[in-house]
N, CA, C and O atoms as a GROMACS GRO file, in nm:
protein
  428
    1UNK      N    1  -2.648  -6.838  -4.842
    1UNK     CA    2  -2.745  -6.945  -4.820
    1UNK      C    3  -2.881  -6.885  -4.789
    1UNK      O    4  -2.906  -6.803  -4.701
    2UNK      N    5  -3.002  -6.964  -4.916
    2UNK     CA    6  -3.138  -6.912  -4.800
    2UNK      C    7  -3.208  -7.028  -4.801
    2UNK      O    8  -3.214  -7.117  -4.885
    3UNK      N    9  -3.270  -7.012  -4.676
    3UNK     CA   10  -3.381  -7.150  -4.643
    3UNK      C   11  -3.500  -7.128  -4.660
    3UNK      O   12  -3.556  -7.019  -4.662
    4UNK      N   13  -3.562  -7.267  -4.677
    4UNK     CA   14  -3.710  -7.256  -4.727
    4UNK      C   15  -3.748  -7.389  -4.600
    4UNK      O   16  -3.717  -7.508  -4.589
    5UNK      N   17  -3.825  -7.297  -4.522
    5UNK     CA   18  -3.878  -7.448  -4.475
    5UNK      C   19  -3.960  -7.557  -4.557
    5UNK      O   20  -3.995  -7.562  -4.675
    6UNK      N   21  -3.978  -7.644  -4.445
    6UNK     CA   22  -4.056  -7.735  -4.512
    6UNK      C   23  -4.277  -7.683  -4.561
    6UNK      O   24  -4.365  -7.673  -4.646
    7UNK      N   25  -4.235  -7.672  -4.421
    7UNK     CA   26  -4.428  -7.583  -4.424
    7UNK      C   27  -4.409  -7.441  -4.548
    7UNK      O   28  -4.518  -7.392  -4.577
    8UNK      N   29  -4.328  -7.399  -4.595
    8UNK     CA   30  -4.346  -7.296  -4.655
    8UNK      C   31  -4.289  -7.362  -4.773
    8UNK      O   32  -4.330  -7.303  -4.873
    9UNK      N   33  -4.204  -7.469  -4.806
    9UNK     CA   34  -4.215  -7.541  -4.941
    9UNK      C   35  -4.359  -7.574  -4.989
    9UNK      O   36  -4.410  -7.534  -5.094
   10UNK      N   37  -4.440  -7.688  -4.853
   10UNK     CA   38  -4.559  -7.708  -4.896
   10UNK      C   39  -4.641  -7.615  -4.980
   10UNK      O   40  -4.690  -7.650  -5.088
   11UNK      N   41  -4.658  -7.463  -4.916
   11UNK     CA   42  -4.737  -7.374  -4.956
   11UNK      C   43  -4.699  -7.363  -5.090
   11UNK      O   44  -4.783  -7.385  -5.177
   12UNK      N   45  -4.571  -7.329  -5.123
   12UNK     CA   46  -4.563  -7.261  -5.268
   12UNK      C   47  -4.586  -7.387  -5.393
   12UNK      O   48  -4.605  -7.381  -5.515
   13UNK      N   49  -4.578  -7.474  -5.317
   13UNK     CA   50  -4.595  -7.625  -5.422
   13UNK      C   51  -4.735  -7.633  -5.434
   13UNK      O   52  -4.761  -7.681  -5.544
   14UNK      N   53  -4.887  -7.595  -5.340
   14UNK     CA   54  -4.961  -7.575  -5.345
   14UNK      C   55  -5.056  -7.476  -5.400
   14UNK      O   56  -5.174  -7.485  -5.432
   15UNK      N   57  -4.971  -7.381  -5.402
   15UNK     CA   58  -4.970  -7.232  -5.471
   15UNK      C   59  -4.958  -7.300  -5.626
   15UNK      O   60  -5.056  -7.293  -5.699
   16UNK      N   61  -4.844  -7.360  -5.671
   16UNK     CA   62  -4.777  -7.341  -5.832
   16UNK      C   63  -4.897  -7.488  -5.844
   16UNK      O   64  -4.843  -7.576  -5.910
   17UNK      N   65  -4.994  -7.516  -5.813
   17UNK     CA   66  -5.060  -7.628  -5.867
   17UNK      C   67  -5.159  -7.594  -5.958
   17UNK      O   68  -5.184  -7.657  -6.061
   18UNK      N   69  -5.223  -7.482  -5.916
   18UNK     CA   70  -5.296  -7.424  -6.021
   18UNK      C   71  -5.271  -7.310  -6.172
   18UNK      O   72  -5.343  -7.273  -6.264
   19UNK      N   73  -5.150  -7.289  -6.137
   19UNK     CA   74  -5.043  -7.224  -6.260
   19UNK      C   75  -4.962  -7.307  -6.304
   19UNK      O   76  -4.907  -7.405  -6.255
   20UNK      N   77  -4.960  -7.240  -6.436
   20UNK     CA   78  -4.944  -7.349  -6.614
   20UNK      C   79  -4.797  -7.277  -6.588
   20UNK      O   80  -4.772  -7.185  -6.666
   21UNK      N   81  -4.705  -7.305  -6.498
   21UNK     CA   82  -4.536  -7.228  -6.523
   21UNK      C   83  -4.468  -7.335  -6.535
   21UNK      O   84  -4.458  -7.400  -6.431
   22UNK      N   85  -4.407  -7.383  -6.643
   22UNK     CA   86  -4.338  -7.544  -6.663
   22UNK      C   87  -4.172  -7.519  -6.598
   22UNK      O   88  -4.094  -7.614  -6.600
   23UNK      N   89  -4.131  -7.387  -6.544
   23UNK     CA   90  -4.017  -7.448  -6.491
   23UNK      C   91  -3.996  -7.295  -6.383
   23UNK      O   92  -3.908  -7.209  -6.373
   24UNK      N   93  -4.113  -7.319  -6.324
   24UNK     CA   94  -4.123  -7.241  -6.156
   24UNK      C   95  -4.032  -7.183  -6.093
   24UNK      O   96  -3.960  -7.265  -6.036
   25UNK      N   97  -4.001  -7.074  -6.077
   25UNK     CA   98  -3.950  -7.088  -5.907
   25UNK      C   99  -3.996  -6.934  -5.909
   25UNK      O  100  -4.037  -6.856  -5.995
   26UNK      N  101  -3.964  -6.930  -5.740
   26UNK     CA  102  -4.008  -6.848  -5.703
   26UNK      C  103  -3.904  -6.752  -5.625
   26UNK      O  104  -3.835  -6.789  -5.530
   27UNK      N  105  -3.904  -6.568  -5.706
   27UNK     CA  106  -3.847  -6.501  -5.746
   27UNK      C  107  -3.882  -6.430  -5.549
   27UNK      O  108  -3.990  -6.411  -5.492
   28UNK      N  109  -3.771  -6.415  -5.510
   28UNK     CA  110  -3.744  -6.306  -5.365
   28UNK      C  111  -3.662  -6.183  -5.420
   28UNK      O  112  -3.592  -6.179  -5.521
   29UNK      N  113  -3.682  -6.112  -5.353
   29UNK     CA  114  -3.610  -5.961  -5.388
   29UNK      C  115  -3.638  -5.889  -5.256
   29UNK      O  116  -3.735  -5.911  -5.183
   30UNK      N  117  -3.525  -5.787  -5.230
   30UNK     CA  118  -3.541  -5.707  -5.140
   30UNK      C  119  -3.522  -5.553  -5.248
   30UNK      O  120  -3.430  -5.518  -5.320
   31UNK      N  121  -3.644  -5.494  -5.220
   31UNK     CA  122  -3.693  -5.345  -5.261
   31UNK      C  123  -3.681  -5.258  -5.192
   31UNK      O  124  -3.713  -5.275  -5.074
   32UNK      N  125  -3.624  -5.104  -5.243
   32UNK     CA  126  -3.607  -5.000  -5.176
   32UNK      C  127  -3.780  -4.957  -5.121
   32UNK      O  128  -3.856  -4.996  -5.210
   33UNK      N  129  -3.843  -4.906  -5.031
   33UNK     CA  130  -3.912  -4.888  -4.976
   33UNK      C  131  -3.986  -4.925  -4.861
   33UNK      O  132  -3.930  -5.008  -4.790
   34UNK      N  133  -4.097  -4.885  -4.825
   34UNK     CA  134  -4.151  -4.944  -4.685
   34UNK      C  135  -4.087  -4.830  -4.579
   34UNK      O  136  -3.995  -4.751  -4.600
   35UNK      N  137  -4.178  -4.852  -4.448
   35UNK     CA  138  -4.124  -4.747  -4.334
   35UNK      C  139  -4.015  -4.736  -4.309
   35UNK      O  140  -3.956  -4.631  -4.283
   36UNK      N  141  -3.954  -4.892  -4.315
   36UNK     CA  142  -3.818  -4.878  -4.272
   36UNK      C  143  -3.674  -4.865  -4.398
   36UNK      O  144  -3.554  -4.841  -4.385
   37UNK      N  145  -3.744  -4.889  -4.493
   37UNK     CA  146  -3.611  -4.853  -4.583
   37UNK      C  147  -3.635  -4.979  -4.699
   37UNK      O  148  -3.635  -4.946  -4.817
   38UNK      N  149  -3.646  -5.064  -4.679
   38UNK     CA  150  -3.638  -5.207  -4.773
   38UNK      C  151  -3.776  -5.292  -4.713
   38UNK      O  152  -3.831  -5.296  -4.603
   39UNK      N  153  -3.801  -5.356  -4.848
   39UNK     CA  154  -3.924  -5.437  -4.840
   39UNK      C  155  -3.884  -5.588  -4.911
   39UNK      O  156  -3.774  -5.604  -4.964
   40UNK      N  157  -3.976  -5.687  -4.906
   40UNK     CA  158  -3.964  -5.802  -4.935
   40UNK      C  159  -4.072  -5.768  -5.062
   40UNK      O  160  -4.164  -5.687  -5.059
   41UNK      N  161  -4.026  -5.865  -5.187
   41UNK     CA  162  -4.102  -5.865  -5.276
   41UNK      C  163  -4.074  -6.042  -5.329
   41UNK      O  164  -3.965  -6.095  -5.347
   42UNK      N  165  -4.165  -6.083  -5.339
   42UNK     CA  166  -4.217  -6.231  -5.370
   42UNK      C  167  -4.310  -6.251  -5.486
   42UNK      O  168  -4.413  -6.184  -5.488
   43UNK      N  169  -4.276  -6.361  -5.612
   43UNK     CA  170  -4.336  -6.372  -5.655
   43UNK      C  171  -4.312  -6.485  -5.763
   43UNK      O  172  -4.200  -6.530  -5.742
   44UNK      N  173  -4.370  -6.546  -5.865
   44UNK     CA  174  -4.307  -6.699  -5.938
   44UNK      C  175  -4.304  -6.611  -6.063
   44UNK      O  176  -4.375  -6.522  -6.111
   45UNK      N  177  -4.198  -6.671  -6.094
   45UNK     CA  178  -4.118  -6.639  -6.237
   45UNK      C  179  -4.118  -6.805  -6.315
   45UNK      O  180  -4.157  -6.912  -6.269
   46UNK      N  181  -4.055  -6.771  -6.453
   46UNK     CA  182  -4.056  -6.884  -6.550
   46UNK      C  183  -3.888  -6.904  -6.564
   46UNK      O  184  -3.825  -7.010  -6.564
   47UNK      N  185  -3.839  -6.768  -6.575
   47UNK     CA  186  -3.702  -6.795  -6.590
   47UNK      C  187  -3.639  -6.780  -6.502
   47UNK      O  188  -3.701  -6.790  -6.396
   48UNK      N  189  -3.443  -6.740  -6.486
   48UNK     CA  190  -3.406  -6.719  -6.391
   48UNK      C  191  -3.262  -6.645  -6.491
   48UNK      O  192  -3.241  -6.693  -6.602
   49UNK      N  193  -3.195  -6.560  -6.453
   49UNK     CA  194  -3.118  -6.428  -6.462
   49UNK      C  195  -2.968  -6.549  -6.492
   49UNK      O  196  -2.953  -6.655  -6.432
   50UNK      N  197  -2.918  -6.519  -6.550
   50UNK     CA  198  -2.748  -6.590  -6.546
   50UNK      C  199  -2.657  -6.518  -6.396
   50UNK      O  200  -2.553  -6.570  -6.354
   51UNK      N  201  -2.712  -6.414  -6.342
   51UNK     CA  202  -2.661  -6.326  -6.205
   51UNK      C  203  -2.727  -6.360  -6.093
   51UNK      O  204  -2.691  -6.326  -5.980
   52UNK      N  205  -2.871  -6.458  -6.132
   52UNK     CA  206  -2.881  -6.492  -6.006
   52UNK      C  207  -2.823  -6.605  -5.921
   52UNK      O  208  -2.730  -6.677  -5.958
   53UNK      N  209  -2.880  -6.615  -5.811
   53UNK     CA  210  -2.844  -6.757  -5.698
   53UNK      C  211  -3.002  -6.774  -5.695
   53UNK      O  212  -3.105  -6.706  -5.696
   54UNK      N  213  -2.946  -6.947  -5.689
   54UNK     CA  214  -3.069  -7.019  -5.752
   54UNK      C  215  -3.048  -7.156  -5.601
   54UNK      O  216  -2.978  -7.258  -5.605
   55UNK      N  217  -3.137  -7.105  -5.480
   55UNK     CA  218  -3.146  -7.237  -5.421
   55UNK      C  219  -3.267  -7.366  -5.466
   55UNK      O  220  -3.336  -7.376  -5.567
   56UNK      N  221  -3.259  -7.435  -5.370
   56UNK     CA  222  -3.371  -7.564  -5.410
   56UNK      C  223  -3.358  -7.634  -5.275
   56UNK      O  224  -3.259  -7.686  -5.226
   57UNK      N  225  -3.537  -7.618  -5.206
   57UNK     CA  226  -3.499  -7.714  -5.088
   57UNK      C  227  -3.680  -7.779  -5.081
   57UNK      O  228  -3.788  -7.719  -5.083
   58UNK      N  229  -3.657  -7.875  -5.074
   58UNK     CA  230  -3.789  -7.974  -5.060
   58UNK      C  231  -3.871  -8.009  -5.234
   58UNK      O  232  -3.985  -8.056  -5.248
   59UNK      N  233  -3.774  -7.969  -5.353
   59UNK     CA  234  -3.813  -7.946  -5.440
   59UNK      C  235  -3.903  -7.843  -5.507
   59UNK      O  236  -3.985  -7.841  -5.598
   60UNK      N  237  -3.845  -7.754  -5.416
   60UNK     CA  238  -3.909  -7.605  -5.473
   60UNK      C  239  -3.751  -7.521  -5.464
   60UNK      O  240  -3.653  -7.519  -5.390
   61UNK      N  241  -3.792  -7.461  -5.580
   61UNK     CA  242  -3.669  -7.327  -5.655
   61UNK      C  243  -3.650  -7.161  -5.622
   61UNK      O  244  -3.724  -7.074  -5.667
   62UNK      N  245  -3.557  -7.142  -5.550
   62UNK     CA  246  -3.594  -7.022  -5.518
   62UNK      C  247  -3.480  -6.917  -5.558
   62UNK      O  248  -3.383  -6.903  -5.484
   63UNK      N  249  -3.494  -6.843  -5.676
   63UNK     CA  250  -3.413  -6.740  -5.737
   63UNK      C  251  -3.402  -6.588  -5.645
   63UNK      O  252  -3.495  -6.512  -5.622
   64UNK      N  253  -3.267  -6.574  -5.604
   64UNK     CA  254  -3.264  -6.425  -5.564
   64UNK      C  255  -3.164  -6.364  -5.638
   64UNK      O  256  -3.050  -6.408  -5.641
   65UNK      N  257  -3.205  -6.255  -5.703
   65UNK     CA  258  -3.082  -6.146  -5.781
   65UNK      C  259  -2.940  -6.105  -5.683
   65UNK      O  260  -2.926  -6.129  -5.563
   66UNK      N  261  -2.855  -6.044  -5.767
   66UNK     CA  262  -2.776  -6.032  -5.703
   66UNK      C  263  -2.716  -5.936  -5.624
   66UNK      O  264  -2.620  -5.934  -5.547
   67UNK      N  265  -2.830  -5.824  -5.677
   67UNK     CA  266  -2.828  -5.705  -5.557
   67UNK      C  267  -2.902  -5.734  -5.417
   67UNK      O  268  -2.859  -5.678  -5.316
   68UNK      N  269  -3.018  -5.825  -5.410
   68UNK     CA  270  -3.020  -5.841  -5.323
   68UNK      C  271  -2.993  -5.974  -5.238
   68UNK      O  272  -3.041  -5.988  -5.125
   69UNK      N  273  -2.928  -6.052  -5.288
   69UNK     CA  274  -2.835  -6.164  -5.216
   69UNK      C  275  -2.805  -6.109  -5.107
   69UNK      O  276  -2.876  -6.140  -5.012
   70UNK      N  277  -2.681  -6.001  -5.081
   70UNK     CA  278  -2.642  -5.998  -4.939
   70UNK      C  279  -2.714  -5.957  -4.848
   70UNK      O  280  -2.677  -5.962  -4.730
   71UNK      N  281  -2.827  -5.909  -4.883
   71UNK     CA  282  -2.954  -5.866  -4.784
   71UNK      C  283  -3.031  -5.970  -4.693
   71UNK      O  284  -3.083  -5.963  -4.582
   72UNK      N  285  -3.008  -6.115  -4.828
   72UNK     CA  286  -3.130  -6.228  -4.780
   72UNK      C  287  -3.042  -6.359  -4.770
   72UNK      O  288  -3.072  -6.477  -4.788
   73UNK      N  289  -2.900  -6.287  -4.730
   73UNK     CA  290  -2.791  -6.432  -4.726
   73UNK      C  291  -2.841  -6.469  -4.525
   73UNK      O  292  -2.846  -6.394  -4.427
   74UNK      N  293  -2.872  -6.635  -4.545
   74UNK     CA  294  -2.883  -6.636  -4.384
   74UNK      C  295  -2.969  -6.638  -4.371
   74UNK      O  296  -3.008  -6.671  -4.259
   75UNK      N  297  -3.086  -6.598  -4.498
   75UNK     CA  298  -3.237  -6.563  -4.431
   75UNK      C  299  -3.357  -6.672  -4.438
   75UNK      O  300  -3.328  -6.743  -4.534
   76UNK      N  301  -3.473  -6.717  -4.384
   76UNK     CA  302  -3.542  -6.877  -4.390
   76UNK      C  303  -3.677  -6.834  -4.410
   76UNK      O  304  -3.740  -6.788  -4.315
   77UNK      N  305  -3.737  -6.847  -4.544
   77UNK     CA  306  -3.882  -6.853  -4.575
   77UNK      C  307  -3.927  -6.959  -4.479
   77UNK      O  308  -3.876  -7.066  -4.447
   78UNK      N  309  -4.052  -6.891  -4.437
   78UNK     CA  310  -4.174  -6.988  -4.375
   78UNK      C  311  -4.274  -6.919  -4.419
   78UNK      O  312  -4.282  -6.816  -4.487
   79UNK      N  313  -4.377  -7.012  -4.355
   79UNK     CA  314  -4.550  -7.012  -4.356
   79UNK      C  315  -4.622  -7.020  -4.223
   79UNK      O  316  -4.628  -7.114  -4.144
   80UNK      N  317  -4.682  -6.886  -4.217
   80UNK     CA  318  -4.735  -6.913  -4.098
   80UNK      C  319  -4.896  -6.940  -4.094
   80UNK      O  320  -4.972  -6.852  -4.135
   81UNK      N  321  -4.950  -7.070  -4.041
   81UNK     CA  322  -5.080  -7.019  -4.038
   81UNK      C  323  -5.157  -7.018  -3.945
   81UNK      O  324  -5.242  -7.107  -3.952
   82UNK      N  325  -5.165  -6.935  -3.836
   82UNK     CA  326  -5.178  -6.941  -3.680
   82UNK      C  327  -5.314  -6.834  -3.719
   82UNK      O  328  -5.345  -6.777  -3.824
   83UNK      N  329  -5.375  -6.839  -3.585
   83UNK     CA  330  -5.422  -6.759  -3.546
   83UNK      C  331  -5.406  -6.572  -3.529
   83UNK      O  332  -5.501  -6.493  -3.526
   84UNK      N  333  -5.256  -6.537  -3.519
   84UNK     CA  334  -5.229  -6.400  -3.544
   84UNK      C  335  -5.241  -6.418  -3.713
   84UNK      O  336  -5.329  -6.339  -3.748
   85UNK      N  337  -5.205  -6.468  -3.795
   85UNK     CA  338  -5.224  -6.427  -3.953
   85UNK      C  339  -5.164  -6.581  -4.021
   85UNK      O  340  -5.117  -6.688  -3.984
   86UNK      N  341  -5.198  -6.516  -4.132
   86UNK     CA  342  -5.141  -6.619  -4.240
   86UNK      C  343  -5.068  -6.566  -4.338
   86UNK      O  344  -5.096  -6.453  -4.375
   87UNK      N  345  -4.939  -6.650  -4.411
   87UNK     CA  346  -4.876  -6.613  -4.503
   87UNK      C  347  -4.746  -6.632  -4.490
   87UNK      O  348  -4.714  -6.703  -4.395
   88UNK      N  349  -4.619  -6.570  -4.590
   88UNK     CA  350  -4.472  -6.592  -4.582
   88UNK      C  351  -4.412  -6.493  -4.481
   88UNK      O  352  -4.441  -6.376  -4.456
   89UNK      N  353  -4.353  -6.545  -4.450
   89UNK     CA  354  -4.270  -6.447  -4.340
   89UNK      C  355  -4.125  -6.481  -4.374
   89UNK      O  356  -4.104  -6.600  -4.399
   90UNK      N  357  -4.018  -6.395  -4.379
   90UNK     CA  358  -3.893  -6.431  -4.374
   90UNK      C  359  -3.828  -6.368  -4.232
   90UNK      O  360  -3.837  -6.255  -4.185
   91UNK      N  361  -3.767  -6.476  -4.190
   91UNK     CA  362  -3.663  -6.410  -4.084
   91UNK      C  363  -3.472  -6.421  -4.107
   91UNK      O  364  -3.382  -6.503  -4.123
   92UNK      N  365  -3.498  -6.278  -4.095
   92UNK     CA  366  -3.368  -6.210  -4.166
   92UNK      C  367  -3.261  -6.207  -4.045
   92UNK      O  368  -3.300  -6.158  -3.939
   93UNK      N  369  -3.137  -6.253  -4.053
   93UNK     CA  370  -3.040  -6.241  -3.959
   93UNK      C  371  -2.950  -6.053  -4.001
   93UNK      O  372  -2.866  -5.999  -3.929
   94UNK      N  373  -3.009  -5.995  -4.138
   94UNK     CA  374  -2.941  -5.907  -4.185
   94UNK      C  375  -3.008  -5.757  -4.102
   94UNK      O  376  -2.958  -5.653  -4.060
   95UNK      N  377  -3.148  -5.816  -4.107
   95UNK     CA  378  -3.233  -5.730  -4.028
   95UNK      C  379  -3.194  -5.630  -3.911
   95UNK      O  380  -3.183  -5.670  -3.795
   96UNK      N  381  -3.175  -5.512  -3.945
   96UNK     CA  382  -3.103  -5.481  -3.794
   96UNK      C  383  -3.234  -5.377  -3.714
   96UNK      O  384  -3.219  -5.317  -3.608
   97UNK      N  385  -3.359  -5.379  -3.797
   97UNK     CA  386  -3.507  -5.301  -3.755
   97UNK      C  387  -3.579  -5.352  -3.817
   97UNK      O  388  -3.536  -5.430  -3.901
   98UNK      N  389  -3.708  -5.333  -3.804
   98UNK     CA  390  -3.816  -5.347  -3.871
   98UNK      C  391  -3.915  -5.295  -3.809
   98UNK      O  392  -3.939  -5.300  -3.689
   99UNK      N  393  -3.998  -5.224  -3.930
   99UNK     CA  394  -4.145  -5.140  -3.865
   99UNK      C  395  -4.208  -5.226  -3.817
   99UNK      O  396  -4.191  -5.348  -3.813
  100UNK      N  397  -4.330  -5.123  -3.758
  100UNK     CA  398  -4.445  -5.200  -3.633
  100UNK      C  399  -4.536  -5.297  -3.729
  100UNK      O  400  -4.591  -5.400  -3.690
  101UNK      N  401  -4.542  -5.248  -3.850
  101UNK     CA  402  -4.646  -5.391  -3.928
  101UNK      C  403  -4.551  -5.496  -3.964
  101UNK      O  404  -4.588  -5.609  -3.998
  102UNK      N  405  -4.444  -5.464  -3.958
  102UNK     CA  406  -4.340  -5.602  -3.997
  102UNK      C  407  -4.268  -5.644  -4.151
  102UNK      O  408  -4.189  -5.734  -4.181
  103UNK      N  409  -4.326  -5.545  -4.227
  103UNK     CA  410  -4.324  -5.555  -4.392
  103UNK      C  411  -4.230  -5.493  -4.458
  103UNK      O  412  -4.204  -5.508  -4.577
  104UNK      N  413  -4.153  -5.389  -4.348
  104UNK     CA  414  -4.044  -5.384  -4.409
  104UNK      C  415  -3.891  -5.340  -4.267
  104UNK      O  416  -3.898  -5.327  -4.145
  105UNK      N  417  -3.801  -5.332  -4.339
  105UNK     CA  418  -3.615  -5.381  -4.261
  105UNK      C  419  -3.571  -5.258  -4.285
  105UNK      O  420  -3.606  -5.165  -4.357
  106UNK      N  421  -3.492  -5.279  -4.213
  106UNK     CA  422  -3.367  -5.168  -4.215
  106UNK      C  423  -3.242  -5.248  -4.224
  106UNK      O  424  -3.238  -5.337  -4.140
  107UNK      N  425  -3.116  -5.239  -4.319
  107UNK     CA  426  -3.021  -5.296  -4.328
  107UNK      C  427  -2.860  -5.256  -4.232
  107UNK      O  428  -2.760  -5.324  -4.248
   0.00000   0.00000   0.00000
C-alpha cells in the first residue's frame, strides 16, 4: 500500500495542469544513492510497466516498479508548504536512517 495525501494529491493535479500527458501518473522509485544508501526519485510518466503497482487516491495515479515496491510499501506522499520548505516529502515506515538533509534512507 502507498498513500497520497490529500494536500499532496492537490499539488500534483496542479502540477499535471500545465502538461499535455493524456494519461498521467506519477512515477516514485527508490534509487541506489544519496549519503545514506537510497534516494527518492519522482517524476510523471505517460505509461505504466505491466510489473508495476499502480495506486489511485483523490484521483491522481501513482506507479511504483517492482524493485522498489518493498521499499515504499506503507509509505504516504505529502506536501509540505510551511515555512521550513516546500515540496514532497515521503514518510517511510521502511526507513530505518536517513541523512542530515533528509533526501536520502537507509533500508
Amino acid at each position: 500500500m502507498f498513500e497520497v495525501t490529500t494536500k499532496a494529491a492537490s499539488e500534483i493535479k496542479r502540477l499535471l495542469q500545465g502538461e499535455d500527458i493524456p494519461n498521467a501518473v506519477l512515477r516514485v522509485r527508490v534509487i541506489p544513492g544519496g549519503c545514506s544508501g537510497f534516494s527518492y526519485e519522482m517524476g510523471f510518466d505517460d505509461a505504466t510497466e505491466e510489473t508495476d503497482k499502480v495506486f489511485e487516491s483523490d484521483g491522481v495515479k501513482v506507479a511504483i516498479d517492482e524493485m522498489s515496491l518493498p521499499y515504499l510499501s506503507g509509505a504516504i506522499l505529502d506536501y509540505a508548504d510551511g515555512l521550513s520548505g516546500t515540496g514532497f516529502t515521503i514518510k517511510n515506515p521502511n526507513a530505518k536512517g536517513s541523512c542530515g538533509c533528509g533526501s536520502s534512507f537507509t533500508a
